[in-house]
C-alpha positions as CSV (number, residue, x, y, z in Angstrom):
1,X,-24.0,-11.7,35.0
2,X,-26.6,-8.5,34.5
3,X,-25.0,-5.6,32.9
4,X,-24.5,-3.0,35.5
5,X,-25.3,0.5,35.3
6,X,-22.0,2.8,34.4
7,X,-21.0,4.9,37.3
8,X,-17.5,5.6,37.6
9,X,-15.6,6.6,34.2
10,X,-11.6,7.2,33.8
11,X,-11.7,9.7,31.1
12,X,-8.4,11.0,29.2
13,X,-8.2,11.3,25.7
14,X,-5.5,12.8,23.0
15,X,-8.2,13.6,20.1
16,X,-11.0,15.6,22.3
17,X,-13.3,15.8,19.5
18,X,-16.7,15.3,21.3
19,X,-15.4,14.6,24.4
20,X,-17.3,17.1,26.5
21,X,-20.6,16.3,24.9
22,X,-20.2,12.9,25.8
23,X,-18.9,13.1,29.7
24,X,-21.6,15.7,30.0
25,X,-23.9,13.6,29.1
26,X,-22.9,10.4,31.0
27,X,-23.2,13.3,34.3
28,X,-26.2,15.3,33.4
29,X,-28.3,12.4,32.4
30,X,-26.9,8.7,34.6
31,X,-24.8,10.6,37.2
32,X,-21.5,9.0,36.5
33,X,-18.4,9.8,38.8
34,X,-16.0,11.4,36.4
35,X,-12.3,10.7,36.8
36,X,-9.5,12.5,34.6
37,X,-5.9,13.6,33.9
38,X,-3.8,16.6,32.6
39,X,-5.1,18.6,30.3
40,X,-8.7,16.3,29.5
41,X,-9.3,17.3,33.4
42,X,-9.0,21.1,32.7
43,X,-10.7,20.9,29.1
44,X,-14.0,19.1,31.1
45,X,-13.9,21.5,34.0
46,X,-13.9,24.6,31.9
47,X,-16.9,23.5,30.6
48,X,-18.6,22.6,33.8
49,X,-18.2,18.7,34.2
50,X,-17.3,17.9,37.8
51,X,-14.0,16.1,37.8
52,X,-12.2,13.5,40.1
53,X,-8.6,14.6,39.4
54,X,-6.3,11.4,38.9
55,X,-3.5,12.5,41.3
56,X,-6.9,13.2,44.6
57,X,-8.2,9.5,43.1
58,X,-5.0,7.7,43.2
59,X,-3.3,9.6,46.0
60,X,-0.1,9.8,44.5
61,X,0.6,13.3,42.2
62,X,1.7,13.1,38.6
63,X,5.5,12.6,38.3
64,X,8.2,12.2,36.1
65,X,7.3,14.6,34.0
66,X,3.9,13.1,33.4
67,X,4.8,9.3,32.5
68,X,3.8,8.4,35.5
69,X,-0.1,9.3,36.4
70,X,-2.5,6.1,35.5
71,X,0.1,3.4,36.3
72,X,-1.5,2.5,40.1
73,X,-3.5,-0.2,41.5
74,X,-6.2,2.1,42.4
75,X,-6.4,2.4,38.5
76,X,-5.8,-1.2,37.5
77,X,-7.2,-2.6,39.8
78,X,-10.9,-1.0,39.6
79,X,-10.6,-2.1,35.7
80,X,-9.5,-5.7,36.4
81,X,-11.4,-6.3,38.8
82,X,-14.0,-9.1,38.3
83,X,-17.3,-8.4,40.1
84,X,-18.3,-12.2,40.3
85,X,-15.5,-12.8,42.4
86,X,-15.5,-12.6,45.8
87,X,-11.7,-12.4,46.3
88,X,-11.2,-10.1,43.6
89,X,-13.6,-8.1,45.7
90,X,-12.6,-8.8,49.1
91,X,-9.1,-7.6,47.5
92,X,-11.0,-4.4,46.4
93,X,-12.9,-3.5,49.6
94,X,-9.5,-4.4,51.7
95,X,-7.6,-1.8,49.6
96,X,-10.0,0.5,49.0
97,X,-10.4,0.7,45.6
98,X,-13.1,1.5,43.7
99,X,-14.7,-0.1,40.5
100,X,-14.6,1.8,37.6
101,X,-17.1,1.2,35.0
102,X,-16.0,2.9,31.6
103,X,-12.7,4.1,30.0
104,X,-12.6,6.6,27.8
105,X,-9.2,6.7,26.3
106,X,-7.0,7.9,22.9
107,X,-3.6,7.7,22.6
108,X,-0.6,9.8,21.8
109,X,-0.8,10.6,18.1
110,X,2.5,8.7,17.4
111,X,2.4,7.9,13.7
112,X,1.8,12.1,13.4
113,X,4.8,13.0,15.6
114,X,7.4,10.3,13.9
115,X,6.0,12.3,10.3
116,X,7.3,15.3,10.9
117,X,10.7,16.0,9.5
118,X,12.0,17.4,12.8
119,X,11.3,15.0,15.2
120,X,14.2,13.8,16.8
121,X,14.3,10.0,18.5
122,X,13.7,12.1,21.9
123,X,10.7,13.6,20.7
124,X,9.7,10.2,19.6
125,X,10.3,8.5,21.9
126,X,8.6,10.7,24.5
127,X,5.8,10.4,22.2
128,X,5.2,6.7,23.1
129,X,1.7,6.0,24.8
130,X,2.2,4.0,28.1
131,X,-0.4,4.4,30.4
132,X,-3.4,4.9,27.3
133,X,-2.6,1.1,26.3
134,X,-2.0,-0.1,29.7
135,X,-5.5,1.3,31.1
136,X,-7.4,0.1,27.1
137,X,-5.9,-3.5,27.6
138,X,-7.3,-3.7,31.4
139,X,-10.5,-2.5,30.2
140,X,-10.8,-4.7,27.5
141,X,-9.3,-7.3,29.4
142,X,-12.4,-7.1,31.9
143,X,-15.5,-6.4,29.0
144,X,-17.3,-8.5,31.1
145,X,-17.7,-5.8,33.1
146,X,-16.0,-2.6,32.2
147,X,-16.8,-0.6,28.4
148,X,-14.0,0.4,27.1
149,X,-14.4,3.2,24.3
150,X,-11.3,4.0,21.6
151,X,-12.7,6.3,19.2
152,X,-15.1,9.1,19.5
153,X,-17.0,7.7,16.7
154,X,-18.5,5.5,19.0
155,X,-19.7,8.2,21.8
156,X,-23.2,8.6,20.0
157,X,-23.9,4.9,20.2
158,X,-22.6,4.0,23.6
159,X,-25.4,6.8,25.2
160,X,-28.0,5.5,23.2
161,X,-27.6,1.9,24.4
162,X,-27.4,3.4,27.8
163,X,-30.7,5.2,27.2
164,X,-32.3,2.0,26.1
165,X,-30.9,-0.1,29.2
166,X,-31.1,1.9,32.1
167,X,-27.6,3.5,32.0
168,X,-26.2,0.1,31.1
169,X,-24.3,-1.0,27.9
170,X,-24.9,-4.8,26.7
171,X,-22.0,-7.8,26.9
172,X,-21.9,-7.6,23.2
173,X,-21.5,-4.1,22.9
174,X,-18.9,-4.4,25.3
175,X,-17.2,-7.3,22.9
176,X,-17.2,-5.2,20.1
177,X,-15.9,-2.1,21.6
178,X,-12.6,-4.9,23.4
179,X,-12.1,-5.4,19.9
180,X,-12.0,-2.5,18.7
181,X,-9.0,-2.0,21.4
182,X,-6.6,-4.9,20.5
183,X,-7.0,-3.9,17.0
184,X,-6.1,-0.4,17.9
185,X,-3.1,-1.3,20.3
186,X,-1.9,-4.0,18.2
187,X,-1.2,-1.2,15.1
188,X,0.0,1.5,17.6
189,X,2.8,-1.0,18.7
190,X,3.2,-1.8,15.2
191,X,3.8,2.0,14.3
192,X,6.3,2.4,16.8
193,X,8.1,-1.0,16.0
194,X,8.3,0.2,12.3
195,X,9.6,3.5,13.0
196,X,12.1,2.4,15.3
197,X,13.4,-0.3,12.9
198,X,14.3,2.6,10.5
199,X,15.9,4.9,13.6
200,X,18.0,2.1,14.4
201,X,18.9,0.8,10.5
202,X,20.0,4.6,10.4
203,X,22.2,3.9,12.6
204,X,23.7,0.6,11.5
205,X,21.9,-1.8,14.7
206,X,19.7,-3.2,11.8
207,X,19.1,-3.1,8.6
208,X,16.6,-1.0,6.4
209,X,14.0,-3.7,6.9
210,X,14.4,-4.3,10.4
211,X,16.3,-7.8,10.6
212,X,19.4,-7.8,12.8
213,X,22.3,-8.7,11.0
214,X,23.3,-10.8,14.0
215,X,20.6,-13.5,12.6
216,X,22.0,-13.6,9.2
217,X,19.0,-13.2,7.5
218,X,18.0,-10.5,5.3
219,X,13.8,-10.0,7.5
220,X,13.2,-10.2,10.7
221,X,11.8,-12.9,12.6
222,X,8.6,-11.8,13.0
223,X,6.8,-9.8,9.8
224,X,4.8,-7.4,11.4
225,X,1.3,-6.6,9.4
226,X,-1.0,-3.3,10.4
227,X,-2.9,-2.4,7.4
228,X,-5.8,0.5,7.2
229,X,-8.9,-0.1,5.3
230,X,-9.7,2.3,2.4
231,X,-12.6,0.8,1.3
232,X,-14.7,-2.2,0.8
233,X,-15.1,-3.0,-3.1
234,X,-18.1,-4.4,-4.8
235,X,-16.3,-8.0,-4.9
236,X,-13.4,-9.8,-5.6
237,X,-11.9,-11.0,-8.8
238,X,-14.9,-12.6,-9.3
239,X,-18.4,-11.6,-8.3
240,X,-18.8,-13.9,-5.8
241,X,-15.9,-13.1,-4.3
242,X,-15.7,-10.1,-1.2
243,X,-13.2,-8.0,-1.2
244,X,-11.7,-4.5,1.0
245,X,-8.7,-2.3,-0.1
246,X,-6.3,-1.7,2.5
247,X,-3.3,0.7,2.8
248,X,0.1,0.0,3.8
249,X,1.6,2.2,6.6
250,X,4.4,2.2,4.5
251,X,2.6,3.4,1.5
252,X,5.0,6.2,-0.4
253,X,3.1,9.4,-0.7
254,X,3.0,8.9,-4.7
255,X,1.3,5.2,-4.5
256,X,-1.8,3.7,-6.0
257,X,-2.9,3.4,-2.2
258,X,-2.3,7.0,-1.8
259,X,-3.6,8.4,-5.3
260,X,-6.6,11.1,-5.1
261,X,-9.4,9.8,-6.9
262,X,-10.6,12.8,-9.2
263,X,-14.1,11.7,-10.5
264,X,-15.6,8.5,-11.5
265,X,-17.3,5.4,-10.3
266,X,-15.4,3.2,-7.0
267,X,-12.5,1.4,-8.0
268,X,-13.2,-2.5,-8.3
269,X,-10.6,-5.2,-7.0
270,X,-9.6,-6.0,-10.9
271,X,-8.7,-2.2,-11.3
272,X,-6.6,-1.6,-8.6
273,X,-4.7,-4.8,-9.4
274,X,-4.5,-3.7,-13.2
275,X,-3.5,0.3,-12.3
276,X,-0.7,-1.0,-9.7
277,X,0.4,-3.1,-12.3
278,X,1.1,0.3,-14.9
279,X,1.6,2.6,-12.1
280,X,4.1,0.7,-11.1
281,X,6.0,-0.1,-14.8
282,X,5.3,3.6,-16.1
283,X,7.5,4.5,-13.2
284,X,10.8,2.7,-14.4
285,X,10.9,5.7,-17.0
286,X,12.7,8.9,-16.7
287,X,11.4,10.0,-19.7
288,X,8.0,11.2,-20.6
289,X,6.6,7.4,-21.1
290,X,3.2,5.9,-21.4
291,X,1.8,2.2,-19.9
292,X,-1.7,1.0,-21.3
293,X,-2.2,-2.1,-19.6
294,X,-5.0,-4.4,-19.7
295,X,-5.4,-7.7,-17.5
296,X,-2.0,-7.1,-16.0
297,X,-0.2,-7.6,-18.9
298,X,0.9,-3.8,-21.3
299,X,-0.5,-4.0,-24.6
300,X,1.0,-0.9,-25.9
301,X,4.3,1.1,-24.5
302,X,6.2,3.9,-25.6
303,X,8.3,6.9,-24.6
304,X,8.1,10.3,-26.5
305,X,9.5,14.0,-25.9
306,X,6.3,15.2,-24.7
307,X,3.8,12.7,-23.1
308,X,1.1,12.9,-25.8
309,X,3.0,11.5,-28.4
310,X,4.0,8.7,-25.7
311,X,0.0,8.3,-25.4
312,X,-0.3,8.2,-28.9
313,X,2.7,5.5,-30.0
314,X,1.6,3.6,-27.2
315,X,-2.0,3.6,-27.9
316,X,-1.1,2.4,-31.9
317,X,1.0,-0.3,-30.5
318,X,-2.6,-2.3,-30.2
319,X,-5.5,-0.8,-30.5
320,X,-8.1,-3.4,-30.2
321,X,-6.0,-4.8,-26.3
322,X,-6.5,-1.3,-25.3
323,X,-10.0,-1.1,-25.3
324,X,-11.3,-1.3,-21.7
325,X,-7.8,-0.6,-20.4
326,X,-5.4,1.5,-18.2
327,X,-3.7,4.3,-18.9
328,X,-0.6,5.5,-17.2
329,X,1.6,8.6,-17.8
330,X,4.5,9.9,-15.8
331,X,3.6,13.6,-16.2
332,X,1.0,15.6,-16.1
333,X,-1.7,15.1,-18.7
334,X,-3.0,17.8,-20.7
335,X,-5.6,18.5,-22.3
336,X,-4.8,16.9,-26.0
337,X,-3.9,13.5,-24.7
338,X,-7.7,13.1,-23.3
339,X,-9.1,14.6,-26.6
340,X,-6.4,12.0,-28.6
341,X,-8.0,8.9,-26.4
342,X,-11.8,10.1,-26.0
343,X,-12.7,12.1,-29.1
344,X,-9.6,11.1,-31.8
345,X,-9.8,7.1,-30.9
346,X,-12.9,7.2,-28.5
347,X,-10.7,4.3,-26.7
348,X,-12.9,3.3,-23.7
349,X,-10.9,3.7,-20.7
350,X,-11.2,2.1,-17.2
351,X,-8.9,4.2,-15.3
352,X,-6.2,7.0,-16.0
353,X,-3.7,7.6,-13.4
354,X,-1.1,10.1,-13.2
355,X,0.9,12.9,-11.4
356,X,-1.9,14.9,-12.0
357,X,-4.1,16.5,-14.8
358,X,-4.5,20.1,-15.9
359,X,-7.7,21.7,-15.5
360,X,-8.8,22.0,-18.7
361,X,-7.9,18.1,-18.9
362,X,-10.2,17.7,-16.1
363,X,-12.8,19.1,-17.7
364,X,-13.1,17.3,-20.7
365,X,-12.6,13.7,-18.2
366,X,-15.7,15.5,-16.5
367,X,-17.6,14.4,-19.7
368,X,-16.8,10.1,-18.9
369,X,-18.5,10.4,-15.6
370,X,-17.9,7.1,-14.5
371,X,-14.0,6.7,-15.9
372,X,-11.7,6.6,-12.6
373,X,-9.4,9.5,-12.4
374,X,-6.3,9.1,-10.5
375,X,-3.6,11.9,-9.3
376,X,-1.1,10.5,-7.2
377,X,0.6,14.2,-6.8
378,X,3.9,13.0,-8.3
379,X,6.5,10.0,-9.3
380,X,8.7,8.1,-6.7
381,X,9.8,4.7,-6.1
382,X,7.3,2.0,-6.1
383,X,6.9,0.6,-2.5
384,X,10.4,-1.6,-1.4
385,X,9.1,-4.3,-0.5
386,X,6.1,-6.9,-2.2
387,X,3.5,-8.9,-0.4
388,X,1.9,-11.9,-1.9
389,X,-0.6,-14.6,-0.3
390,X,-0.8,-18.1,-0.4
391,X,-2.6,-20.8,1.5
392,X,-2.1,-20.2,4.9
393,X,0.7,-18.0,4.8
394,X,2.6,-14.7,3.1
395,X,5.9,-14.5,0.6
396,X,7.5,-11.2,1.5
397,X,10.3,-10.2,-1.0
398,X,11.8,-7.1,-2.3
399,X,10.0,-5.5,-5.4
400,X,11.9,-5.6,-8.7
401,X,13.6,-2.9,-10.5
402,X,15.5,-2.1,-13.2
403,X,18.3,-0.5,-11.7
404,X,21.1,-2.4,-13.6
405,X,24.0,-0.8,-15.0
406,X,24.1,-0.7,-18.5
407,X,28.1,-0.5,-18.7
408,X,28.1,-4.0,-16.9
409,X,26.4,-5.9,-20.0
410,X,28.4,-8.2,-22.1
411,X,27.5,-8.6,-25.7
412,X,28.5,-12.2,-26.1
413,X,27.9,-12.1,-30.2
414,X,30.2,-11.2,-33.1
415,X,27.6,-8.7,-34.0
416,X,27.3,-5.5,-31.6
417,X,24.2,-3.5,-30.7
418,X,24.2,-0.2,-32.7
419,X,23.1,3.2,-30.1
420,X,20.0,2.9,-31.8
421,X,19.3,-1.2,-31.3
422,X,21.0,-0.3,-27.6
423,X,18.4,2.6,-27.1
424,X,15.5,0.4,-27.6
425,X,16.8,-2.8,-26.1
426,X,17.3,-0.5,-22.3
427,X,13.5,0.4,-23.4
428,X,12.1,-3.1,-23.8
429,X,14.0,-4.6,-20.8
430,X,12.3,-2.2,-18.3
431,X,8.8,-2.8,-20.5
432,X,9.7,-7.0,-20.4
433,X,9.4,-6.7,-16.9
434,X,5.6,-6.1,-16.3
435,X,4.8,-8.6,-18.6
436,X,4.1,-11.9,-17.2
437,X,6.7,-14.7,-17.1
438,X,7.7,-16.1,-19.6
439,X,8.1,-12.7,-21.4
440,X,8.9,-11.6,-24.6
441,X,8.8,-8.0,-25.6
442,X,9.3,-6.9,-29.4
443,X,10.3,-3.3,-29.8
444,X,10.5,-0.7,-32.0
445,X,11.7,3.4,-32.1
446,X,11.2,2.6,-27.7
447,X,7.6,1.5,-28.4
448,X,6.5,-2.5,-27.4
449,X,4.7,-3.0,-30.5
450,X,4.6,-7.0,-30.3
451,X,3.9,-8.9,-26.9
452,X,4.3,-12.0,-26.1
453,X,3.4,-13.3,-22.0
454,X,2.3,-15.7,-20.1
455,X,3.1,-18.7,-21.9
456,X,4.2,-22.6,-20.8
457,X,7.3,-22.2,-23.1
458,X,9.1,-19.3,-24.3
459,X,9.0,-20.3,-28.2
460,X,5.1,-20.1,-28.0
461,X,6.1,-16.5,-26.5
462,X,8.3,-15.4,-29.0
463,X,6.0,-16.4,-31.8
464,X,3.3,-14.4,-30.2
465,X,5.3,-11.1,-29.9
466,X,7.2,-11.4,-33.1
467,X,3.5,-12.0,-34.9
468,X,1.8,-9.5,-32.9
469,X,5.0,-7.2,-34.0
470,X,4.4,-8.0,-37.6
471,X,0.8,-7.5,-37.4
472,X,1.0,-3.4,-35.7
473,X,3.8,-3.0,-38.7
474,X,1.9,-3.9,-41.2
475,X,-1.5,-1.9,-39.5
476,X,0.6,1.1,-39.3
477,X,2.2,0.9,-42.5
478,X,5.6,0.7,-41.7
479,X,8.8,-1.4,-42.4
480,X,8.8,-4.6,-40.5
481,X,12.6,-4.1,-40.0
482,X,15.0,-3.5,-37.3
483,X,13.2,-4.3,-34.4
484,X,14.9,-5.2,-31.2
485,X,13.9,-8.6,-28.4
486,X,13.7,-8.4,-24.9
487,X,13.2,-11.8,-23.2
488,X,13.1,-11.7,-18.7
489,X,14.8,-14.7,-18.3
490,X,17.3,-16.7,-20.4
491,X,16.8,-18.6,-23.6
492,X,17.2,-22.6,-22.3
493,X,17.8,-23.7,-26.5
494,X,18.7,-22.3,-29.6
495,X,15.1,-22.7,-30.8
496,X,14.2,-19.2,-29.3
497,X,16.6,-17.7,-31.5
498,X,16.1,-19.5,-34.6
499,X,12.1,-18.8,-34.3
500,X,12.7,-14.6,-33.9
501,X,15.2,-14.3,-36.6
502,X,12.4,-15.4,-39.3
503,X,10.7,-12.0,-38.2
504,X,13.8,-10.0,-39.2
505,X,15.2,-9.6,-35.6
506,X,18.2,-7.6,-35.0
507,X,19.3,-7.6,-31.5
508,X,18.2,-9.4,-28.1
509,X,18.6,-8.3,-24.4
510,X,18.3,-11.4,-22.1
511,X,19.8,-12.3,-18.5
512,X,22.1,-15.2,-20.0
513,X,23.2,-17.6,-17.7
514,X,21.9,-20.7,-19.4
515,X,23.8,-24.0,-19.4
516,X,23.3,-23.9,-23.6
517,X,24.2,-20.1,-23.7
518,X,26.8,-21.2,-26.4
519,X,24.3,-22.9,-28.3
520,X,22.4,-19.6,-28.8
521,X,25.1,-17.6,-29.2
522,X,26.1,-19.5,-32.0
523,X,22.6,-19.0,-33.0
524,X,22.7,-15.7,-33.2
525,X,25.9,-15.6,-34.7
526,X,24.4,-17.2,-37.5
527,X,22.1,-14.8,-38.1
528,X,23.5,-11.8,-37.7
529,X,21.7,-11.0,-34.4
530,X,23.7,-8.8,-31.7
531,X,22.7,-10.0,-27.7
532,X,23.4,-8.8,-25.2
533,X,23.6,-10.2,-21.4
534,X,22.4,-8.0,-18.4
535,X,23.2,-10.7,-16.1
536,X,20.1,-10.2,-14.2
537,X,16.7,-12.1,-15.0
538,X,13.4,-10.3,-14.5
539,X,10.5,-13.0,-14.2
540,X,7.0,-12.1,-13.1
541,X,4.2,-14.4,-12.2
C-alpha cells in the first residue's frame, strides 16, 4: 500500500511545547484538517490555526466533567480503520466517518501529579489518562496507515519526511513512531500501577510491595519493569560488551541513579557497579564513615569524628588496593580530605561520591578533570528492593541491611566482648557485608585493616584478612594486638577459629547457627576468644 498524503490530524496534547509550530505547519504548508480538544483547541486558535472542535466533529459535547470527549466511533473508528479494506470502508462511508491521518497526542503528566506531597488519591486518580492511550494505541494499532506522534521531539522530523514525500510519512517511520507508543503506554500504566500499589499497602489491601496477602506470597504475580535510560556507556564489563544505564522509577532521591555528576569524564559500566557498591555500604553508618572500594570488594574502611580522619584511617588500611578506586563519604567533603588524597597521597581516584562537596573542595577536584564527581544531595536508605539477571529471567529480593538489634546477640563463649571489642565488632559486621561471600573482615579502632573475600572456603578467607591485618600493622607501625573478626555467615568447623587465633584474635561476630557451633565454641573457649551470635547471616555474591 502507497503512503497517503496526511490530511486530517486529531491533535491534543498535555506538554504544548512546539505544538503550534508544528499544526501550523502541517496547515500552512500540506493543508491538513485540524481536529482538537479543550484547552489544545483554544491554545491553536489564539494563534491562528483553524480548528475542528472535537465536540462539532464527534457530535456529541464534552461531558462528565471532561472524561468523556475522544471516546466515540467517529474517533476510533477513523484511526482503526483500514483503508485496504473494503468493509472497513463500506463501514466508514455508511457511518459517516471520516479517516484521520495523524495523532498528535501527550498524556496527563501522572508520575508529576502522584509527586507532590498533596495529592490526594482523588486528585490522582482524576489524573489518570483515558482517552490519550485509547486514541495512541488505535493509532499505533493502524501504522499502516495512521502516524502516530508521542513526543514533541519528533515534530521536526515528521515535517521533514513530509517535505521529502509529498506530505506523506514512510511505513517505517510510521513503525518507529508505533513504537515509540507502546513503550510510552506500557510505562504510563506502569506509573500508575506502582503508585497505586503504595495507596492501597497504605491502606492495608496490599502490602508495601504490591502482592496481596490473599496469595500468600510476599511479590506479586506479575513484576512490573519500566526503566528510563540515563545514558548509553562506552561498553560493558568488557570492551566488547554494550552497555546503557537506566533509572529506576523507584530510584530514592539520594541514589547512585539520582546522583549529580559534578565534573569529570562519563561514568563506565564497571564504575557505576563499583560506586553502588560503596554508596550503598558507606550508608550503613551513622557516623562520619568512609568506603574506598575497588572491584566491588572495600579495601580500606573506617569511621572517625570528622570525615577526614575517616578518609585518612580508611585510606592507610591499604594503600596500594586503593589506587584506581572509589571513594565514599557520608558528609560533606571539604576541602582537606581532597588535598589528603590528591596532594598528601596523590591516590589516583576513579570516582568520589558524596552528599555533596564544598566549594573550595570543588575547586581543587576542578584540577583531576577527568575524576567523576558525584553529589547525591544527601543520605537515605538504599533502594528496598534488588534486581539481579540471569539467563532468561530476573531474581527480585529485598536489599540487605544491617538493621539488627544489638541487645538480641548471644555471646555463646566463656569470654565476653569488652565495649571496646563490641564497638568494633558492630563496625566490621556492617563493613563484612559489602565484601563478597565468603567474608572475613579483620578490624581494628572501627577501621577494616585486613580483608579477606571471595574465596571457595572460609579458612583460605580468614588467612587472607588476618595476613592482610598483620601486614597494615606492621606498615603503620602499630601493635598487632586486639583486633576484632567479622565473618557473614557461620563457621561450618573449628578450623576457622583455630586459624585466626594464631594472629592474636580477640573476639568474633558471626551469624551462628551451624550444626558444629559447639565445636567452635569450644574453640574459642580454648583460646580465649569472646563470639558473639547475631543470629542473622549476611552473604553477598
Amino acid at each position: 500500500m502507497a503512503d497517503s498524503p496526511i490530511k486530517r490530524a486529531l491533535v491534543s496534547v498535555t506538554d504544548k511545547s512546539g505544538v503550534v509550530e508544528f499544526v501550523k505547519a502541517l496547515e500552512d504548508e500540506f493543508g491538513v484538517e485540524v481536529i482538537s480538544t479543550g484547552g489544545t483547541a483554544k491554545v491553536l486558535a489564539d494563534a491562528g490555526v483553524h480548528v475542528v472542535p472535537i465536540e462539532e466533529y464527534t457530535g456529541f459535547p464534552e461531558m462528565m466533567g471532561g472524561r468523556v470527549k475522544t471516546l466515540h466511533p467517529m474517533v476510533h473508528g477513523g484511526l482503526l480503520c483500514r483503508r485496504d479494506d473494503p468493509s472497513h470502508m463500506a463501514d466508514a462511508e455508511a457511518n459517516g466517518i471520516k479517516m484521520i491521518d495523524l495523532v498528535c497526542v501527550n498524556l496527563y503528566q501522572f508520575e508529576q501529579t502522584v509527586a507532590k506531597p498533596d495529592v490526594t488519591y482523588a486528585d490522582a486518580i482524576e489524573h489518570i489518562d483515558i482517552g490519550g492511550p485509547s486514541m495512541l494505541r488505535s493509532a499505533a494499532k493502524n501504522h499502516e496507515s495512521v502516524t502516530v506522534v508521542s513526543s514533541p521531539v519528533d515534530y521536526d522530523a515528521i515535517l521533514s519526511e513530509m517535505r521529502a514525500n509529498g506530505g506523506a510519512t514512510t511505513l517505517a517511520t510510521r513503525k518507529r513512531l508505533a513504537l515509540k507508543v507502546f513503550t510510552t503506554t506500557a510505562a504510563y500504566d506502569g506509573a500508575i500501577s506502582r503508585w497505586m500499589a503504595g495507596a492501597l499497602a497504605s491502606e492495608g489491601i496490599v502490602d508495601e510491595k504490591g502482592a496481596d496477602a490473599a496469595t500468600g506470597s510476599a511479590f506479586p504475580e506479575t513484576f512490573e519493569l519500566s526503566c528510563a535510560k540515563q545514558q548509553d556507556l562506552r561498553y560493558g564489563e568488557n570492551p566488547h560488551q554494550a552497555a546503557a544505564f537506566y533509572r529506576l522509577p523507584s530510584a530514592s532521591a539520594h541514589s547512585l541513579a539520582a546522583a549529580e555528576q559534578l565534573q569529570g569524564k562519563p561514568l563506565s559500566y564497571n564504575n557505576l557497579l563499583d560506586t553502588d557498591a560503596a554508596w550503598s555500604a558507606v550508608r550503613e553508618f551513622d557516623d562520619p564513615a568512609v568506603i574506598v572500594l575497588k572491584h566491588q570488594n572495600p579495601c580500606g574502611s573506617a569511621t572517625a569524628a570528622d570525615i577526614t580522619t575517616a578518609y585518612d584511617r580508611a585510606y592507610a588500611c591499604d594503600p596500594v588496593s586503593a589506587y584506581g578506586g572509589i571513594i565514599a563519604a557520608n558528609r560533606e567533603v571539604p576541602l582537606d580530605l581532597v588535598e589528603h588524597f590528591a596532594d598528601v597521597n596523590k591516590q589516583f581516584v576513579e570516582v568520589i561520591i558524596a552528599p555533596s562537596f564544598t566549594p573550595e573542595a570543588l575547586e581543587r577536584l576542578a584540577k583531576r578533570k577527568n575524576l567523576r564527581v558525584l553529589a547525591t544531595g544527601g543520605v537515605d536508605a538504599p533502594a528496598s528492593l534488588e534486581l539481579r539477571s540471569v539467563d532468561g529471567g530476573l531474581l527480585v529480593q529485598d536489599v540487605d541491611h544491617v538493621d539488627e538489634d544489638p541487645s538480641t546477640f548471644t555471646v555463646p563463649t566463656k569470654a565476653k566482648p569488652t565495649d571496646a571489642q563490641m564497638d568494633d565488632l558492630l563496625f566490621a559486621w556492617k563493613v563484612c557485608k559489602a565484601v563478597k561471600s565468603n567474608a572475613i573482615l579483620v578490624a581494628k579502632d572501627r577501621a577494616g585493616i585486613g580483608m579477606g573475600p571471595g574465596q571457595p572456603n572460609r579458612v583460605d578467607s580468614a588467612l587472607m584478612a588476618c595476613d592482610r591485618a598483620k601486614a597494615t600493622c606492621e606498615r603503620m607501625g602499630v601493635a598487632a594486638d586486639g583486633m576484632v573478626v567479622a565473618s557473614d555467615a557461620f563457621f561450618p568447623f573449628r578450623d576457622d577459629v583455630d586459624a585466626i587465633a594464631k594472629y592474636g584474635i580477640t573476639a568474633i561476630i558471626q551469624p551462628g547457627g551451624s550444626i558444629r557451633d559447639e565445636d567452635v565454641i569450644k574453640a574459642c573457649d580454648e583460646h580465649g576468644i569472646a563470639m558473639v551470635f547475631t543470629g542473622r547471616r549476611h552473604f553477598r555474591h
